[in-house]
N, CA, C and O atoms as a GROMACS GRO file, in nm:
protein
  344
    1UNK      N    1  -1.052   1.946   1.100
    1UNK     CA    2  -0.934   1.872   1.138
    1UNK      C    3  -0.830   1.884   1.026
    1UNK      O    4  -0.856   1.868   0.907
    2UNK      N    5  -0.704   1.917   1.078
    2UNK     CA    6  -0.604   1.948   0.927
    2UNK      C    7  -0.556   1.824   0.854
    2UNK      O    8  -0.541   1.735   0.938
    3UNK      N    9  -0.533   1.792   0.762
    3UNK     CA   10  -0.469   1.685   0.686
    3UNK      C   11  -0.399   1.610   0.788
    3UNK      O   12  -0.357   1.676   0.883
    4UNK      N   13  -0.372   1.441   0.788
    4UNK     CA   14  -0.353   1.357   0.835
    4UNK      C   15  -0.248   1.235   0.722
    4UNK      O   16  -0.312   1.170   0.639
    5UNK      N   17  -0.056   1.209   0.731
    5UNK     CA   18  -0.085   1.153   0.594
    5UNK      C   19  -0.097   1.015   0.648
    5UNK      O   20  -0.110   1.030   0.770
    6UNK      N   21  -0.100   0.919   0.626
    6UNK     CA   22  -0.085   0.739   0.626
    6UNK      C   23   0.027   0.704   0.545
    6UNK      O   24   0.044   0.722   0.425
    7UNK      N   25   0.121   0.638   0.654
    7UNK     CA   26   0.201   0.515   0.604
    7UNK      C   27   0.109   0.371   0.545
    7UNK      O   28   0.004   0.326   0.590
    8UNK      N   29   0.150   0.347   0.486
    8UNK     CA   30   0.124   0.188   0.437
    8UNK      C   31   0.211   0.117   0.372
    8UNK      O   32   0.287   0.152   0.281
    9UNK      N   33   0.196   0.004   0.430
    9UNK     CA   34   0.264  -0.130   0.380
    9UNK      C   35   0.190  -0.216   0.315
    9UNK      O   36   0.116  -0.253   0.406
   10UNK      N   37   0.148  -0.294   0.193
   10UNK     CA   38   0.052  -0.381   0.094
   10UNK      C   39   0.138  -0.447   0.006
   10UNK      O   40   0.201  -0.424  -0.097
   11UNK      N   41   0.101  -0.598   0.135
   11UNK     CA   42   0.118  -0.694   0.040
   11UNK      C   43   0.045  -0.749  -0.084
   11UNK      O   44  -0.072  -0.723  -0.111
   12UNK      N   45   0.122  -0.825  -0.153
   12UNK     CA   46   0.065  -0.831  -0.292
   12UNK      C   47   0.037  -1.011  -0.279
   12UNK      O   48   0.112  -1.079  -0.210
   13UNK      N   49  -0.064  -1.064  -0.345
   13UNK     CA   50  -0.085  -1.221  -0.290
   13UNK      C   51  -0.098  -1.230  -0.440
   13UNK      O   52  -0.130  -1.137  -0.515
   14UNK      N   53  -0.074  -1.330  -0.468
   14UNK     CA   54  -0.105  -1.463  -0.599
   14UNK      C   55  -0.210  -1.526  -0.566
   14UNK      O   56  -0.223  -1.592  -0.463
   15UNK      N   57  -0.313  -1.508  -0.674
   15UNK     CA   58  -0.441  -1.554  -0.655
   15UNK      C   59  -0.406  -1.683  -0.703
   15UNK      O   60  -0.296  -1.707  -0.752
   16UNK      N   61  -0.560  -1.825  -0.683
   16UNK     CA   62  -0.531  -1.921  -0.714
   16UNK      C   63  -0.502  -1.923  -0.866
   16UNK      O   64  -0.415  -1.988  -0.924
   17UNK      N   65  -0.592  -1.841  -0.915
   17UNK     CA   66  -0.562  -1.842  -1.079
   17UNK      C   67  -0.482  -1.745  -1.146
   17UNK      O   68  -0.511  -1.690  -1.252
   18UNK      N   69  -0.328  -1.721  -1.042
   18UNK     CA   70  -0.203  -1.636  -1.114
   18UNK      C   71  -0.246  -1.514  -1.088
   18UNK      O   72  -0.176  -1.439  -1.156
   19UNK      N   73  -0.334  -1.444  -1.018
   19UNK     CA   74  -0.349  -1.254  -1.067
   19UNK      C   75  -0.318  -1.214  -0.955
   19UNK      O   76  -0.327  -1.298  -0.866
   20UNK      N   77  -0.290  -1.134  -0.933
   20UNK     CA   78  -0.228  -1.046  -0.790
   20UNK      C   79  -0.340  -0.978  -0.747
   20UNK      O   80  -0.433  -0.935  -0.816
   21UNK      N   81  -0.322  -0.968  -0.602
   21UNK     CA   82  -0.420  -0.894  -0.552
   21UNK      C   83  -0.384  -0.877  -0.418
   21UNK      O   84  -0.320  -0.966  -0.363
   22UNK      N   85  -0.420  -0.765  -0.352
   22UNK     CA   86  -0.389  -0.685  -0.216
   22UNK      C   87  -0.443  -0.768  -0.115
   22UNK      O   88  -0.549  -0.828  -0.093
   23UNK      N   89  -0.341  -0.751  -0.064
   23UNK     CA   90  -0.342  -0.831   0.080
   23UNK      C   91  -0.415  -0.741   0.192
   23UNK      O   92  -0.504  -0.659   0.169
   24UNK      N   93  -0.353  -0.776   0.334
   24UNK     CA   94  -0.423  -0.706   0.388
   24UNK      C   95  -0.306  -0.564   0.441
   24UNK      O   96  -0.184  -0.581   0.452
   25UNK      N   97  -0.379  -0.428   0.467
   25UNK     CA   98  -0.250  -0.314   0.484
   25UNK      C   99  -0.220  -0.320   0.599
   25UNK      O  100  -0.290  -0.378   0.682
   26UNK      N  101  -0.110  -0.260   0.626
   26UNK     CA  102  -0.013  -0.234   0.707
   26UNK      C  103   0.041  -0.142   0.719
   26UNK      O  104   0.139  -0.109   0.651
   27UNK      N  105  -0.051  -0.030   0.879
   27UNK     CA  106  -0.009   0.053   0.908
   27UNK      C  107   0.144   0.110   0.938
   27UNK      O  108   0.205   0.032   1.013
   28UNK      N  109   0.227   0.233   0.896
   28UNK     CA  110   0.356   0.258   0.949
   28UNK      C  111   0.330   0.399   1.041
   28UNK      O  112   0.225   0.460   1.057
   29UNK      N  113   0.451   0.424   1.091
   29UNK     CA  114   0.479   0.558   1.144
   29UNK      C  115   0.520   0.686   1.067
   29UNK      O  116   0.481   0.802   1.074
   30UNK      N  117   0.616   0.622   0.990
   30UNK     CA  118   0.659   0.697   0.860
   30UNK      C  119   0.697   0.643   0.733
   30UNK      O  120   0.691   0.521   0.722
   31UNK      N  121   0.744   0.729   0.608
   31UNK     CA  122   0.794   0.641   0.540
   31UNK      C  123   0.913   0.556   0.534
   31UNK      O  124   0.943   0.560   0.415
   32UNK      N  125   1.009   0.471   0.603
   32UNK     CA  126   1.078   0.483   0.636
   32UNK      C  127   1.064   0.287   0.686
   32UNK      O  128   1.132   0.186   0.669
   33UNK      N  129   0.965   0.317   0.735
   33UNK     CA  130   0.917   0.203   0.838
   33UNK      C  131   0.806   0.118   0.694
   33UNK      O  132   0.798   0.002   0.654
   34UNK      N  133   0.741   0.243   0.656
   34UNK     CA  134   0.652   0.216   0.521
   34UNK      C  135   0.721   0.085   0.476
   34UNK      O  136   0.703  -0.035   0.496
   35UNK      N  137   0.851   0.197   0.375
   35UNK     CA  138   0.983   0.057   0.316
   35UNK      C  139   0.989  -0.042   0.353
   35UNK      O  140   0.957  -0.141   0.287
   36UNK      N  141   1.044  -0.044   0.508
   36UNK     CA  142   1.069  -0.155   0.561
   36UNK      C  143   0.979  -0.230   0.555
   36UNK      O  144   0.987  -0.335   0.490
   37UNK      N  145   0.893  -0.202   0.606
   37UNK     CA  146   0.763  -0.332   0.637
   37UNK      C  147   0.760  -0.376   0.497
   37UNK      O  148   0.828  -0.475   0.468
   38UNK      N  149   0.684  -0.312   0.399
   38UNK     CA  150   0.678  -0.342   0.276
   38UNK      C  151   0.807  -0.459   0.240
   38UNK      O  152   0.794  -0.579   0.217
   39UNK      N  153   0.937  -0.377   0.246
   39UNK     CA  154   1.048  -0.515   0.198
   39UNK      C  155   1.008  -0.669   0.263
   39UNK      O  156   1.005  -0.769   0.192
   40UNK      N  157   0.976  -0.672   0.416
   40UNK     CA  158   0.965  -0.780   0.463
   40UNK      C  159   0.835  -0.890   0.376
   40UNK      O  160   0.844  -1.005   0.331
   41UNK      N  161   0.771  -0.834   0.380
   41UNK     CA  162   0.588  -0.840   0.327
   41UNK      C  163   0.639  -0.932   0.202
   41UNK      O  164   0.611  -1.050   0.182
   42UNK      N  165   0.721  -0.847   0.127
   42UNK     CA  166   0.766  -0.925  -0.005
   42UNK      C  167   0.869  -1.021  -0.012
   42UNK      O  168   0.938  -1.062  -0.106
   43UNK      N  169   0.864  -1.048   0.110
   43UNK     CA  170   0.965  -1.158   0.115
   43UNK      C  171   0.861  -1.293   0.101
   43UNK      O  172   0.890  -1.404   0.057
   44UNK      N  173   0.771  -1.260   0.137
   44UNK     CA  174   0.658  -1.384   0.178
   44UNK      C  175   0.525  -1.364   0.122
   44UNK      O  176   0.416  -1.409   0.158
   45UNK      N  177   0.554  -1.297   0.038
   45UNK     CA  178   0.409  -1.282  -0.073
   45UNK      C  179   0.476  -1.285  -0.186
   45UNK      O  180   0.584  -1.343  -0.183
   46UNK      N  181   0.441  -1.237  -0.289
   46UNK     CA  182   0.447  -1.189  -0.436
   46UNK      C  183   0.485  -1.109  -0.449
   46UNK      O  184   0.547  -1.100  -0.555
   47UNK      N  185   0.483  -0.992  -0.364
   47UNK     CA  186   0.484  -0.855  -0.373
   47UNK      C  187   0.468  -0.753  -0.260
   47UNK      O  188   0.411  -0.798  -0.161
   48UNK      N  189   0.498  -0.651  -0.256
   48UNK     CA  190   0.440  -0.558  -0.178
   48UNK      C  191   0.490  -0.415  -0.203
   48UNK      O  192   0.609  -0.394  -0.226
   49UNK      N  193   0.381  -0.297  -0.198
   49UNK     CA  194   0.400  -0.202  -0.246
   49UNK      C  195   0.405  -0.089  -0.104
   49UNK      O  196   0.318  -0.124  -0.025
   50UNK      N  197   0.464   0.006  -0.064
   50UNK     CA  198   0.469   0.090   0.038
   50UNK      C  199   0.437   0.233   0.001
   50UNK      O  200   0.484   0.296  -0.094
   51UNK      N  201   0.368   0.264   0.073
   51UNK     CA  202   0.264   0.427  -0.002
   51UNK      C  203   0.281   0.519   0.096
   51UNK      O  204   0.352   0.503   0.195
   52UNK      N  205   0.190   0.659   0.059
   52UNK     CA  206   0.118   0.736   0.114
   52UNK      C  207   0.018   0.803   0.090
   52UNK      O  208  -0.016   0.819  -0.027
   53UNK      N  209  -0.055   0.859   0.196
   53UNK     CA  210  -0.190   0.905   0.166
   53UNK      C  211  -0.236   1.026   0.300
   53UNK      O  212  -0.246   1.015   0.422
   54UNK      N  213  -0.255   1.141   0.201
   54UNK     CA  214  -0.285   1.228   0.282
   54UNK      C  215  -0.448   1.264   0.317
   54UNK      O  216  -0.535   1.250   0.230
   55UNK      N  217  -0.474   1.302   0.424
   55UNK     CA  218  -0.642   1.371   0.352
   55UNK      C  219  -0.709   1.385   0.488
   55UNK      O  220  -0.628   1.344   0.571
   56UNK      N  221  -0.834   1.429   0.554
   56UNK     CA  222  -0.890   1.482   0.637
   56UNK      C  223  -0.976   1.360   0.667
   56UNK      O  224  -1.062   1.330   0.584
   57UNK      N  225  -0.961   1.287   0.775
   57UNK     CA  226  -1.019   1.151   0.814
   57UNK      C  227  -1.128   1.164   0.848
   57UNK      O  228  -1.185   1.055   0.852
   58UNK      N  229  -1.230   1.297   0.895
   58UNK     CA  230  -1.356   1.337   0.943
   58UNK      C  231  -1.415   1.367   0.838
   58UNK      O  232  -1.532   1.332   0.819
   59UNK      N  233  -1.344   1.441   0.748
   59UNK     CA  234  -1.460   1.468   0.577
   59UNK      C  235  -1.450   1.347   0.481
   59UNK      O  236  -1.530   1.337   0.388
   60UNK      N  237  -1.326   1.232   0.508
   60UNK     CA  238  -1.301   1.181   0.390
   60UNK      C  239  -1.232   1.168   0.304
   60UNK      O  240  -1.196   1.072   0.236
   61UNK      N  241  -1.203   1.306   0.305
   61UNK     CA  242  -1.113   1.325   0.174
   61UNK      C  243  -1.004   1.320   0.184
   61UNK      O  244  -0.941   1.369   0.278
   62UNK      N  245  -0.948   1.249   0.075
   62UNK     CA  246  -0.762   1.155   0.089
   62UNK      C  247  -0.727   1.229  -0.061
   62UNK      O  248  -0.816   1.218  -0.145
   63UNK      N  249  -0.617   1.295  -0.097
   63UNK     CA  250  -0.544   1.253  -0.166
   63UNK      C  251  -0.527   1.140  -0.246
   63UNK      O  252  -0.561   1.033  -0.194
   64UNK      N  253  -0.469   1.135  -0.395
   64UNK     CA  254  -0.457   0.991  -0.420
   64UNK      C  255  -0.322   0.955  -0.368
   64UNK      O  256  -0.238   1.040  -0.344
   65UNK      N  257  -0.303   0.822  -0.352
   65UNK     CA  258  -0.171   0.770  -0.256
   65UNK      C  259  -0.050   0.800  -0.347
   65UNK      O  260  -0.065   0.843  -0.461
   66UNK      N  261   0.054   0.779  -0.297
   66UNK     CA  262   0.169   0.830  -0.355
   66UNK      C  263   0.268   0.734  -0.326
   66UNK      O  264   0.336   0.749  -0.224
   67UNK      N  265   0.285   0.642  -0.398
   67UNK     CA  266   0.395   0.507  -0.412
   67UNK      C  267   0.528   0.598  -0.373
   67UNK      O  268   0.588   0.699  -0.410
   68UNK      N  269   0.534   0.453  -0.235
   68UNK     CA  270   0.716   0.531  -0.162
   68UNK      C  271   0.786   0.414  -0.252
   68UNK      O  272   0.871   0.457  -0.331
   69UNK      N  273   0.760   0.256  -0.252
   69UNK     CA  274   0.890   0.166  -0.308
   69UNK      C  275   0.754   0.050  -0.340
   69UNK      O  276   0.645   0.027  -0.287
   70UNK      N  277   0.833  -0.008  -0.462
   70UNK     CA  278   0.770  -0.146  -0.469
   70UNK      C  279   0.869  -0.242  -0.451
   70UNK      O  280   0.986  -0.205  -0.440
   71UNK      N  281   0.839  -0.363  -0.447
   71UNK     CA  282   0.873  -0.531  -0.393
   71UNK      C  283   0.820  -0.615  -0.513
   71UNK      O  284   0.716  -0.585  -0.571
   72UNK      N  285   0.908  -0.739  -0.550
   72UNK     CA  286   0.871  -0.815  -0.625
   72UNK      C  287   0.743  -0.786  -0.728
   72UNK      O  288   0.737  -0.682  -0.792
   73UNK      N  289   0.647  -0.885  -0.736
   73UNK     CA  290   0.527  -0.873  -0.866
   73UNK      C  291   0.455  -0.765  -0.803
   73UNK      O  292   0.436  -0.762  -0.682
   74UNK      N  293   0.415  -0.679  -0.882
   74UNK     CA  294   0.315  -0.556  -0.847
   74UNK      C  295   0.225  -0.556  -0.957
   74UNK      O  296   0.287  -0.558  -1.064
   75UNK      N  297   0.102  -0.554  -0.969
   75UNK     CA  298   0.009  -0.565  -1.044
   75UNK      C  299   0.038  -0.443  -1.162
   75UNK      O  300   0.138  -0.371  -1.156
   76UNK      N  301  -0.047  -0.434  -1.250
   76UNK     CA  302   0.017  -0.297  -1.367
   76UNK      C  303  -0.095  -0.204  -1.342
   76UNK      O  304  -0.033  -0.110  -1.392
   77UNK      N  305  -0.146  -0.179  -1.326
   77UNK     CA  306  -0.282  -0.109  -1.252
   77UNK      C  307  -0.296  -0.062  -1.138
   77UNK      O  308  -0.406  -0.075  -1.084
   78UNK      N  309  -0.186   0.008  -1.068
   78UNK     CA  310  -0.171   0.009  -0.959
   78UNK      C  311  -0.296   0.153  -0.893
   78UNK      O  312  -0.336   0.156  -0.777
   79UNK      N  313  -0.320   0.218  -0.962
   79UNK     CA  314  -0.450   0.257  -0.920
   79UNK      C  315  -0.556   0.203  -0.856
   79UNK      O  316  -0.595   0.229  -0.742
   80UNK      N  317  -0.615   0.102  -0.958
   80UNK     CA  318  -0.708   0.007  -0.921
   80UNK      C  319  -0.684  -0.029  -0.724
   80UNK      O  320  -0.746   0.006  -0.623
   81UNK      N  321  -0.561  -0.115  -0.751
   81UNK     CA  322  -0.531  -0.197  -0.640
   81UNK      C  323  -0.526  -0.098  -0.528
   81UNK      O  324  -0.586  -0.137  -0.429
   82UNK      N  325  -0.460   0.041  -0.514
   82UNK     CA  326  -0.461   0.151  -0.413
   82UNK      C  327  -0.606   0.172  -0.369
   82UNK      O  328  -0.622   0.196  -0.249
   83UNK      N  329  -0.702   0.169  -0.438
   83UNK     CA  330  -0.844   0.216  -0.432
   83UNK      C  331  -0.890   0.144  -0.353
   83UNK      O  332  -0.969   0.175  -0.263
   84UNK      N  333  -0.829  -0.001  -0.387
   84UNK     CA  334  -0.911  -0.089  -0.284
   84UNK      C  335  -0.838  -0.151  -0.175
   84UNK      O  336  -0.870  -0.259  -0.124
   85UNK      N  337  -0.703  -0.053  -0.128
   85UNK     CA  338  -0.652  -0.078  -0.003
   85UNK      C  339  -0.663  -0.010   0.087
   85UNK      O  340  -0.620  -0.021   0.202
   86UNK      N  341  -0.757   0.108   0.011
   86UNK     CA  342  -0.743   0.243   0.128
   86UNK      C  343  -0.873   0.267   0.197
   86UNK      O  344  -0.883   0.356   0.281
   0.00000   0.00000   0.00000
């Protein structure tokens, strides 16, 4: 199956004890929509970051994601947090 990429939208939440952490994602169509959603997201969270991610959904294998825009607080580790939205 040939490469496949993913929009995403990830909000960013304020934990009870101040640390940020990924919400739940939010599929797009493109990047475009990515943005958008993402801007809204951060209107009402902490944050939200809008990505992409390419990779073959039958073997697995993704690309690492590729930040389209961030929103308000974004964690500094943004690796970490991608790893565990995808």
């Amino acid at each position: 199956m040939p490469a496949i990429t993913y929009y995403v939208a990830l909000p960013i939440m304020m934990g009870e004890e101040g640390d940020l952490l990924p919400g739940e994602p939010v599929e797009a169509l493109n990047a475009w929509q990515a943005k958008s959603r993402a801007a809204g997201l951060a209107i009402h969270h902490a944050g939200a970051i809008a990505f992409s991610r390419c990779g073959d959904p039958m073997s697995g294998e993704f690309e690492p994601a590729v930040v389209i825009a961030t929103f308000g607080s974004i964690p500094t580790n943004l690796s970490d947090l991608m790893g565990s939205a995808s």
